[in-house]
C-alpha positions in Angstrom: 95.0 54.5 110.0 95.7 57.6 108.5 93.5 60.6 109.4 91.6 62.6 107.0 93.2 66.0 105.9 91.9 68.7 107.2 90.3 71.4 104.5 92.5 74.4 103.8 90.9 77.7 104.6 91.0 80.4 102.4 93.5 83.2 102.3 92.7 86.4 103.3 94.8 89.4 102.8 95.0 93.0 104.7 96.5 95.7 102.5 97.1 98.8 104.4 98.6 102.1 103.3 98.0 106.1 102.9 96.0 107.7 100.6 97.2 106.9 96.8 99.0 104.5 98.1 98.5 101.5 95.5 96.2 99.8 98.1 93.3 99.2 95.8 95.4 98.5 92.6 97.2 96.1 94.5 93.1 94.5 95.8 92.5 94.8 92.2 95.8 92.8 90.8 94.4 89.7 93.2 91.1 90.2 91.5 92.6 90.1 88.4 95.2 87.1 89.1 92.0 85.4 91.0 89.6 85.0 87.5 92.8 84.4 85.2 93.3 81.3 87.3 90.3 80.0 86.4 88.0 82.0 83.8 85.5 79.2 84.1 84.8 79.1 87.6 86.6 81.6 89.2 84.4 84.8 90.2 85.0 88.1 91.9 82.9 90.5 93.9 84.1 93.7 95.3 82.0 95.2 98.8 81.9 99.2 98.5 81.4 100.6 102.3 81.6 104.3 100.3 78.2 106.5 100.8 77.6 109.8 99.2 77.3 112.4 101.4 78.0 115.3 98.9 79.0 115.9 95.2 82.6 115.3 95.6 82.0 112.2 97.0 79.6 111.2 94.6 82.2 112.1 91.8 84.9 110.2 93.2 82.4 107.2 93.6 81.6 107.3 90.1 85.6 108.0 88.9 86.1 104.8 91.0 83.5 102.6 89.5 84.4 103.5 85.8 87.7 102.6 86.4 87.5 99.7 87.7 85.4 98.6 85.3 88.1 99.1 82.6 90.8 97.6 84.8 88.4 94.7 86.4 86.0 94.0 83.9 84.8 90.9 85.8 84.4 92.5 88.8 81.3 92.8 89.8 80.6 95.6 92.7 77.5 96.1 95.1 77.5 98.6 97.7 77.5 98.0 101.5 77.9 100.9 104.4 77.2 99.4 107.4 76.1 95.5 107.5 80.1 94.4 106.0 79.8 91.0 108.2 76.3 89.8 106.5 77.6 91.2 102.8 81.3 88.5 102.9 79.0 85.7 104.2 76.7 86.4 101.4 79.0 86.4 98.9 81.9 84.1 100.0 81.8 81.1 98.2 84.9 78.7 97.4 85.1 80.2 93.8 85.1 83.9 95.0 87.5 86.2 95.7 85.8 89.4 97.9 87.4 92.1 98.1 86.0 94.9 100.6 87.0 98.5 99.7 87.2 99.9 102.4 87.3 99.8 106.3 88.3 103.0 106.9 85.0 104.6 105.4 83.0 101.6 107.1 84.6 102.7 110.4 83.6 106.3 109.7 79.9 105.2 108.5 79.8 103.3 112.1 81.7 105.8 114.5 80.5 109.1 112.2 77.5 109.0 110.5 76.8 111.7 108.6 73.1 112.4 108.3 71.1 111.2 105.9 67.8 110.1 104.0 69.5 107.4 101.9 72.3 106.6 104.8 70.9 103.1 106.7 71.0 103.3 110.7 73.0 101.7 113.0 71.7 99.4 114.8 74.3 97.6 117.3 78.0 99.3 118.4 80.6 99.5 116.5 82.5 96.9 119.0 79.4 94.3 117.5 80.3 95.6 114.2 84.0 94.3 114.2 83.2 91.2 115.9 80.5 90.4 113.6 83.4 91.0 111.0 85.9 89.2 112.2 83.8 85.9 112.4 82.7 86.3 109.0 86.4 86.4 108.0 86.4 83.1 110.5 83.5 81.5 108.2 84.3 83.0 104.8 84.4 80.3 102.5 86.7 81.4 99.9 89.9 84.0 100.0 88.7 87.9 101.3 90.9 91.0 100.5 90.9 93.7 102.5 91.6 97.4 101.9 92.0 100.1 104.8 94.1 103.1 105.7 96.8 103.7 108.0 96.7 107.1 109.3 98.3 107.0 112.5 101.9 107.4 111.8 101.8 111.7 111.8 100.8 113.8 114.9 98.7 113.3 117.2 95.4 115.0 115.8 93.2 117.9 117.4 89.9 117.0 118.6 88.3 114.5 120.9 86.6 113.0 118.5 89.4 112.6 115.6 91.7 110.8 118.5 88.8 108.6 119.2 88.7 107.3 115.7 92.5 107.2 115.3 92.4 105.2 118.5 89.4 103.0 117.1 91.3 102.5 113.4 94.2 101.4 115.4 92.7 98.8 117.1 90.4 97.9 114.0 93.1 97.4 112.0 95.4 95.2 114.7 92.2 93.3 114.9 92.0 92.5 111.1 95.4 92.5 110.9 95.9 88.8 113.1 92.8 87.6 111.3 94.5 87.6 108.1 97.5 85.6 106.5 99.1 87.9 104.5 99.2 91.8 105.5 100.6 93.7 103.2 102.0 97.8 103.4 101.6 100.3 100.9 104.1 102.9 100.2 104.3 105.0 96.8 102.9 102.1 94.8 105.6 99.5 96.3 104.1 96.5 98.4 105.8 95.7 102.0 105.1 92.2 103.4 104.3 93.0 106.9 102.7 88.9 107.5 103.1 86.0 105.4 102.1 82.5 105.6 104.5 79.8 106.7 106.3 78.1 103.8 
């Protein structure tokens, strides 16, 4: 007797690169492909991990915003610093694509924290943290895109503290990397296929 088939999870996607690299055009082009597929069902929600700690921040934040917004009109965006684990179960269903932009600055909100009235604490490590996110990429219901930086490819930086977080991106990103089917580097706008899924 034949055996029932087993359900297909959804894809998720790391897309890794330097600053101005393309990385969250390219999470934006699957956001984009995602609701053409199906305009009737098909939703999309993007996780900001982005806090403002000053006015440049706050400008960038709001450059960001308005431009997605032109580019992704049917994304919608809510905003996320520190619990990234509890926002994908949330919003992960089978007919949404989440796209989390980005675990570099969620890293930095964990490791980092700058102080802050608005800023929400920390309440378990940062080694709780990833875990935490990595099952929720394990239980995510529909496809998750992922956005992050890769900054250890120049010298080795000065400061205890700088190498600690190098160190701790490294590992993050390994981490996220093997949790994902498709990993994808950024260079100059140009995607690199660093893991795909089996044909």
């Amino acid at each position: 007797m034949p055996q029932p088939s087993k359900p297909k999870t959804a894809e998720h996607e790391f897309i890794l690169g330097g600053q101005k690299s393309g990385k969250s055009r390219r999470a934006e082009q699957r956001a984009i492909d995602w609701l053409a597929a199906e305009p009737r069902t098909h939703r999309a929600v993007l996780i900001a991990t982005a806090q403002t700690y000053d006015d440049e921040m706050l400008e960038r934040i709001v450059r960001h915003q308005a431009d997605r917004a032109e580019r992704v009109p049917g994304m919608r965006t809510i905003e996320e610093p520190i619990e990234l684990a509890r926002a994908i179960v949330t919003q992960s269903t089978p007919e949404t694509l989440v796209v989390i932009d980005c675990l570099t600055l969620w890293l930095t909100n964990l490791l980092m924290p700058v102080p802050s009235e608005d800023a929400p604490p920390v309440t378990r490590t940062p080694a709780t943290h990833v875990a935490m996110l990595l099952a929720a990429l394990r239980e995510a219901r529909g496809p998750v895109v992922l956005v992050g930086n890769e900054i250890g490819l120049g010298v080795i930086p000065l400061g205890r503290e700088t190498r600690a977080f190098v160190d701790a991106l490294g590992r993050l990103n390994q981490d996220v990397a093997a949790a994902c089917d498709r990993v994808t580097l950024m260079a100059a706008g140009l995607p690199l296929s660093l893991k795909a899924p089996a044909a």
